[in-house]
N, C-alpha and C positions, 0 to 999 in steps of 0.2 A: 301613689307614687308614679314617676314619671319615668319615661326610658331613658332620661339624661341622666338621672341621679343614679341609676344602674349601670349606667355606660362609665366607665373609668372614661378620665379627660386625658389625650394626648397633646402633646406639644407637636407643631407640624413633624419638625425632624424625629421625634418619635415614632409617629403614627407611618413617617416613610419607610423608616428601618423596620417596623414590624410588618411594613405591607411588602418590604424588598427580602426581609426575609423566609416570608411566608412562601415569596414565589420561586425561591431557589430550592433546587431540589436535594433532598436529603442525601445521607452517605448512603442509605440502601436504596434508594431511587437510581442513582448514578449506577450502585454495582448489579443494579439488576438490568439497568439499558445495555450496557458494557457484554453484559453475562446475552443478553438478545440479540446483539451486535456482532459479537463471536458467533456465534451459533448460526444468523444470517450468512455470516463468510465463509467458516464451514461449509454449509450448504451450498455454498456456490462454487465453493472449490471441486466439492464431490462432485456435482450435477454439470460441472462446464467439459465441453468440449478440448479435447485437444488443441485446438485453434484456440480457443479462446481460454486456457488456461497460461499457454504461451505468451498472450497478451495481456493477461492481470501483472505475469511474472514482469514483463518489461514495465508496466504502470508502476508497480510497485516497488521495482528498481532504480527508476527515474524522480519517485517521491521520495525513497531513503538517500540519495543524492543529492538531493536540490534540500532535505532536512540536513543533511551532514553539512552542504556547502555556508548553506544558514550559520547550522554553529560553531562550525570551523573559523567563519568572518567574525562570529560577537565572541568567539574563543570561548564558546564554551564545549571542552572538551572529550568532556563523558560523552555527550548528546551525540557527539559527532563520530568519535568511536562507536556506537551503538549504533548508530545507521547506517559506517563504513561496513562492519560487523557482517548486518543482516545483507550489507550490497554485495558485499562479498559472497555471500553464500547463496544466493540469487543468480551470481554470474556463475559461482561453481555446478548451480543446479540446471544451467543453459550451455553450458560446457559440457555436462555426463550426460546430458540428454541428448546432443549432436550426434546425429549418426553423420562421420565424416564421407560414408559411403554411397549415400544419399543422393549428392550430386554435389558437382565438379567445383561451386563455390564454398562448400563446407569447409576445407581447409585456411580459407582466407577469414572463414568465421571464428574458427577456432583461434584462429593468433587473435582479433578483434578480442575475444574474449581472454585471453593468457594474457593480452598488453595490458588490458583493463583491468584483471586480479592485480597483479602486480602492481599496476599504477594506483589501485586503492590499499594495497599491505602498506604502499610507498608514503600514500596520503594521509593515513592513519599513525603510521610509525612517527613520520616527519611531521605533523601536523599542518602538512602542504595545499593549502587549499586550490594551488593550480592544477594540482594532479587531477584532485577531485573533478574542478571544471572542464580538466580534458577527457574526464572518463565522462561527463555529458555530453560534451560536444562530439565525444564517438557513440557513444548508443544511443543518443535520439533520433538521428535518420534509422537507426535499425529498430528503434521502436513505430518508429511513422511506417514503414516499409513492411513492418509485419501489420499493423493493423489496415493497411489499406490491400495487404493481401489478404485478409480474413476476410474482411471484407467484400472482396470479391470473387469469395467462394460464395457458392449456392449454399441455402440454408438447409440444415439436417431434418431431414423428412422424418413426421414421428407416425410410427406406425402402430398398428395394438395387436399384439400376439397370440396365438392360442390362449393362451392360458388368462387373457383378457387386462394383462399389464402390457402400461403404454412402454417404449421404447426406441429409441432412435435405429431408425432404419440404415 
């Protein structure tokens, strides 16, 4: 016998579909990337710096924004609520974290961020997508101005302790 005769015959679009679906990855493949993917960001959250957890919160403020602003334009509504949602509570968590005592432009910050709650309750409520655009148009220089201040801090010296665990000096 021959290996033809044991080979089932596909038709081209056959032979594509079983070889396009071979290469897609399964439902537990996806939830287990998903399940590694969290766990990476986790760990990043835990292990970052002050500085530089300041600045994921502004990244990921500016991406629930520009996802709201998305679906707010194709109307699609949940979507957009749900990244107002999470912007909102981003702005809330850069608001309680302001020590206004700090220094002397802390109060100018705080309103920057009370205009900006508000202007996203307003954008969400109303389904306003100007709002939305003005609350980018006010925290991207303050996300550009904190990462070019991170920036240009000196990097955290790691040093290793008695007890022979590493840690930031």
């Amino acid at each position: 016998m021959t290996t033809a005769l044991l080979t089932p015959q596909l038709s081209a679009p056959q032979l594509f579909a079983s070889q396009q679906a071979a290469a897609e990855p399964s439902a537990a493949q996806l939830a287990a990337a998903q399940a590694k993917r969290a766990k990476l960001n986790r760990e990043a959250v835990l292990s970052a710096t002050p500085v530089r957890l300041l600045t994921m919160l502004y990244d990921r403020l500016m991406l629930d924004l520009a996802r709201a602003e998305a679906a707010q334009d194709g109307q699609n509504w949940p979507t957009a609520s749900e990244n107002l949602l999470h912007a909102q509570a981003i702005v809330d968590e850069l608001t309680t974290s302001l020590n206004v005592t700090a220094w002397d432009g802390a109060d100018g910050l705080l309103a920057i961020y009370t205009y900006v709650s508000n202007a996203l309750i307003a954008a969400n409520i109303n389904r306003d997508v100007a709002r939305t655009r003005e609350s980018i148009v006010l925290l991207e220089p303050l996300r550009q101005a904190w990462h070019e201040a991170a920036g240009a801090l000196p990097a955290p010296q790691v040093a290793t302790s008695a007890e022979g665990y590493r840690g930031v000096a």
